[in-house]
N, C-alpha and C positions, 0 to 999 in steps of 0.2 A: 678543281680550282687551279689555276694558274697562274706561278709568279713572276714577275718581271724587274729586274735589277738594273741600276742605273748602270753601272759600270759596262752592261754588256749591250744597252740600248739605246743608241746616241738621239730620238726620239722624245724619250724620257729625261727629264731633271727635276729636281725637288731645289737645288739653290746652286750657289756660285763653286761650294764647293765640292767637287767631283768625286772627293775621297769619302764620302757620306754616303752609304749604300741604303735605300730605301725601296722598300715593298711594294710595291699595285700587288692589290689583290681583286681580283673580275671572278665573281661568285656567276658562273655559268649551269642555273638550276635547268633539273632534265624534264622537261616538258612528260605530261603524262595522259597528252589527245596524241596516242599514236597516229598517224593515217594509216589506216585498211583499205585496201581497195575493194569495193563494196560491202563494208560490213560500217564499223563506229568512225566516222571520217571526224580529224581534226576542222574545228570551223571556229567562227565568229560567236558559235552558240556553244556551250560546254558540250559534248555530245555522249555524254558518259550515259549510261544503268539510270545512273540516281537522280535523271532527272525528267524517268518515266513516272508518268504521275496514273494510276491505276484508275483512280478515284472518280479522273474524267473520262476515260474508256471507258470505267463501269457505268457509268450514266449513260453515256452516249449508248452503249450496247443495250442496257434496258429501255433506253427509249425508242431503239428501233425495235426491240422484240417487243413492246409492246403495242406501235403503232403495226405489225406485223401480225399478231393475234387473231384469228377469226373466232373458230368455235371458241381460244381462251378468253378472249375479250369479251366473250356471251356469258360466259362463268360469273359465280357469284362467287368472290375472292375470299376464302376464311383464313386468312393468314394472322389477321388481328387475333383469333383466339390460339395460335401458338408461339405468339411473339415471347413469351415467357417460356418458350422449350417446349420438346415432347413431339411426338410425332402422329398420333393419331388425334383425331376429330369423331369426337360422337354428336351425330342430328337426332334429332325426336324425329321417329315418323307421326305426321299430327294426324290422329282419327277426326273427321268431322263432328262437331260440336251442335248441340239442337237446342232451341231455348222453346220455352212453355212458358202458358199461360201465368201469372204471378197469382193469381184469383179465381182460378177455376176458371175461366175465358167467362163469366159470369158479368152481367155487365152491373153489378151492385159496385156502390163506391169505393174509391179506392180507399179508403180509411176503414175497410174487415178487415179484421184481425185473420193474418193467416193463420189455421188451425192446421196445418200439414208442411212436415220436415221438408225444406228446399234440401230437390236434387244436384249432387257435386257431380261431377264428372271425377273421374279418379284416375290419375296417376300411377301406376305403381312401376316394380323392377321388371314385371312381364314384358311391359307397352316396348315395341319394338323400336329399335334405333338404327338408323345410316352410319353406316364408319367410312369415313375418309381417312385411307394411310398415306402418309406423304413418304412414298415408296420409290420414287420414279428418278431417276439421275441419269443427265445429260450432260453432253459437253462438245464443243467445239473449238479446234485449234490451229493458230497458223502462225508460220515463222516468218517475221517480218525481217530486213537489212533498214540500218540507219531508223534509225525508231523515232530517234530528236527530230530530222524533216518531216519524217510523218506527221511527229505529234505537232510540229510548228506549225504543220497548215492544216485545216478546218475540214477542207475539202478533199485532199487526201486521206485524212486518218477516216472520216465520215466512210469513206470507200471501203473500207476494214470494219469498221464498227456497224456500219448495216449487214454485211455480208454476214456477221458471227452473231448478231440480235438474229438475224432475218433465219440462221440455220437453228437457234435454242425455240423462237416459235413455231417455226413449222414440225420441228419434234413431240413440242407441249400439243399442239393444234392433232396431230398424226394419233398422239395417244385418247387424247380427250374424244375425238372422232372413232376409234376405236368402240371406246366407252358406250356411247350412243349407239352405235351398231350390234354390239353385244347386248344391249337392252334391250332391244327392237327385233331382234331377229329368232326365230326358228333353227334349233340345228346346226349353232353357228361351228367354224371350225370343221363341219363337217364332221358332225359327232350330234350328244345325243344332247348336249344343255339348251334350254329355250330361256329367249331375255326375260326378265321381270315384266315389261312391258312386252314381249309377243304377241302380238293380233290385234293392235293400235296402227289401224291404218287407213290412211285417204286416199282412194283412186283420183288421180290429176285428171283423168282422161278415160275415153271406151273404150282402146284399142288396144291390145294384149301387145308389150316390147313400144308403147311410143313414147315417147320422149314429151311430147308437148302439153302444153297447159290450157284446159278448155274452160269455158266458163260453167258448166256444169260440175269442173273438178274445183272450181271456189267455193261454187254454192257448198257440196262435199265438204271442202274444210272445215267452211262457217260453222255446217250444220255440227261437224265435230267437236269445236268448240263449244258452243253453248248448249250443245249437251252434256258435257263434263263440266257445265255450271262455271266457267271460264268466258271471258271477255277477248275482242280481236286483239284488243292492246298486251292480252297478258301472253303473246305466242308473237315469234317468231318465227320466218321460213329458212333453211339454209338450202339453199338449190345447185344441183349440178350444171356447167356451165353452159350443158347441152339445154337443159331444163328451163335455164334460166331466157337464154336465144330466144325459148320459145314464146316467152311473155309477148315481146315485142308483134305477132299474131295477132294479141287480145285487143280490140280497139281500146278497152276500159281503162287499161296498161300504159298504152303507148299514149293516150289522151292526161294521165297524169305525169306522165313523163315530160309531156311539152309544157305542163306549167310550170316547168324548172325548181317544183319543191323539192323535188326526192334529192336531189345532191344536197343539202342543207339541214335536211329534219333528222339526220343521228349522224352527223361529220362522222362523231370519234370511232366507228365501229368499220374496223378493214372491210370490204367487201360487199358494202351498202347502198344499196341499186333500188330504193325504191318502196312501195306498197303494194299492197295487192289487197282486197276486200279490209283495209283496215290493218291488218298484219305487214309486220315490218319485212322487207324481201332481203337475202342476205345472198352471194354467191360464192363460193367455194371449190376449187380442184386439189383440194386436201381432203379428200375422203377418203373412208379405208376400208376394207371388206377382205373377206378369204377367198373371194373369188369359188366358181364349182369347182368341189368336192375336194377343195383345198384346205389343209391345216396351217397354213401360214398365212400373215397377214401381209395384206400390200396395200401401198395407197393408188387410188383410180381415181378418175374423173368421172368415168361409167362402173360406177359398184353393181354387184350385183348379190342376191341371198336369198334366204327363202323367209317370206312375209304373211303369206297367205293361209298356211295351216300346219300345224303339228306334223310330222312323221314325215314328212316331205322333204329329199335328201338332196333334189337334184342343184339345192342354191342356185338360181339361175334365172330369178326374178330381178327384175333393173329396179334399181332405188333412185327414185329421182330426186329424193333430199330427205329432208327434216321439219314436223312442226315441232317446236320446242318451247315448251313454257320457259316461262323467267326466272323459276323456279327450281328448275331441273338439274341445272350442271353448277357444281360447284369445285372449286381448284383452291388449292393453300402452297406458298410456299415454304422450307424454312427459313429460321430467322438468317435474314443477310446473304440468301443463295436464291433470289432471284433471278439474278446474274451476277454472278459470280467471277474476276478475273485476278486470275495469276500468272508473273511471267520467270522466265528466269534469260540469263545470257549464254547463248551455246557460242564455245571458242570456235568449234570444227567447226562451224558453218558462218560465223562472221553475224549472227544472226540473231534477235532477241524472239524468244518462244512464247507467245502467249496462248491461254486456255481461259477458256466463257464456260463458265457450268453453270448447271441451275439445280435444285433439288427441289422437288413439287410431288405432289399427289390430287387424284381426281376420283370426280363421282356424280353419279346421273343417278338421280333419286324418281320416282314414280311407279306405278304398278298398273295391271286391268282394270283396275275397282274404276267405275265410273265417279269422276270428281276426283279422283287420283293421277287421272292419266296426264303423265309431262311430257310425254313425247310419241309422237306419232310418224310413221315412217309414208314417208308420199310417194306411191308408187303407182303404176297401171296395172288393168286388171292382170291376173294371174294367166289367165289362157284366153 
């Protein structure tokens, strides 16, 4: 504050008489948009902390991680049954069900009297179950300068908010692909464990190491299918990109390609290229395998593993993709960690800090039992 006196400010008067000493007082309040030069710049817009708004990064973030999704976007989502807490998920495994005759298959009228106890099908604590743990925790993080311009423009922040959706599903997508692989393979790891599903597979082709897709390797699938008492619609393909190249060969392929359905009959699913006997075509270079005689996992475009028989260590068989029922993959997350964002303001760096996390769990359900099988590993012949 500063004050200013008649007597000393020929400037100033309040009246005729000079000998009346009176006050200005000029309340000079201290501004608190410091400028930083590249960090929280004074502007036209507040540019403080407090008028990061989370709420819409977190959307924005989950809706790129979700148009982002391959394999999780194929999951069947069980997050409604933990919306009330808890962490794991129990599935029925369902045995197939048989139904009999009501009457002896006798063709006398329907109005005998049954004289024999109807059979229940029974339930008990034995009957086997799937656990989904939502075990899995990711995150991605970056330090942004000036947060207010970002978040002012649409088109900027969007540049941020896909990058960190686009990093939480390719983690969810890396693990879930895992999943699958560990079900489907032999010896995986390079060790002694065989998947629940081991020796569920469709040769694509006749030539030992090809990549391409022939139309006796369709026929193959088909026949796959409707021997496990499943329909085309009830399966999906995820193909490698090399795999997938190869369609465009099939005249059948490339013939539906030009009636311009396939970009339209399942928009919402990333990586949806089409049909093939009926079966939905998916492509993918998020896949992941141990590679030979490898104990770590990595992701590949060219996986490779051991598909063809038990005891077999050399992993070195090419995986050209995935049939997968509809049925198979399922994913939860918990409540409100989706995507997940939190930021704080770092002084040393002039810079606001945000983190995307997500908390989920997965599970690929199926087994050898024919009418059981959910997933089948698309390969060429072994030698």
């Amino acid at each position: 504050m500063f004050n200013y006196y008649e007597g000393q400010n020929p400037w100033i008067a309040s009246g005729a008489d000079f000998n009346i000493t009176s006050r200005i007082s000029l309340d000079l309040a201290g501004t608190n948009n410091i400028a930083l030069a590249g960090g929280l710049r004074d502007s036209g817009v507040e540019a403080g902390l407090q008028f990061f708004v989370p709420e819409v990064w977190g959307a924005s973030i989950m809706d790129y991680m979700e148009k982002s999704l391959v394999f999780g976007a194929l999951a069947n989502d069980q997050s409604a049954l933990v919306a009330g807490g808890g962490d794991r998920i129990h599935l029925p495994k369902h045995t197939e069900l048989s139904a009999s005759d009501t009457y002896g298959g006798a063709t006398s009228a329907v109005e005998t009297l049954i004289d024999t106890n109807l059979a229940f099908a029974k339930t008990s604590d034995s009957e086997d179950e799937y656990t989904l743990d939502i075990n899995q925790a990711i995150h991605s993080a970056i330090s942004i300068t000036d947060v207010a311009k970002v978040q002012a423009s649409f088109d900027v922040m969007n540049i941020y908010t896909s990058k960190l959706g686009y990093a939480l599903a390719k983690k969810v997508d890396q693990y879930l692909s895992l999943k699958l692989f560990e079900s489907i393979a032999f010896n995986y790891a390079n060790g002694t464990d065989d998947g629940s599903q081991a020796g569920n597979t469709v040769e694509l082709n006749t030539t030992h190491d090809s990549t391409d897709i022939i139309a006796a390797g369709v026929s193959n699938m088909l026949e796959a299918i409707y021997t496990n008492d499943s329909n085309a619609s009830d399966y999906f393909m995820v193909l490698t990109p090399a795999v997938y190249a190869s369609l465009f060969k099939l005249a059948e392929f490339a013939k539906y390609e030009g009636t311009g359905l396939a970009g339209d009959s399942n928009p919402l699913i990333s990586g949806f290229a089409g049909k093939l006997g009926g079966v939905d075509v998916i492509v993918s270079n998020n896949f992941m395998h141990y590679g030979a005689g490898s104990t770590s996992s990595a992701q590949s475009a060219s996986p490779v593993g051991n598909f063809s028989a038990n005891g077999v260590t050399d992993e070195s068989e090419k995986l050209l993709g995935y049939l997968i029922h509809k049925d198979a993959m399922h994913i939860a997350y918990s409540p409100g960690m989706k995507a997940r964002v939190q930021s704080d303001y770092h002084l040393a760096s002039l810079s606001t800090r945000f983190v995307a996390d997500s908390v989920y769990g997965c599970l690929v359900t199926g087994s050898q039992t024919s009418g059981n099988k959910r997933v089948f590993a698309l390969v060429s012949p072994a030698s």
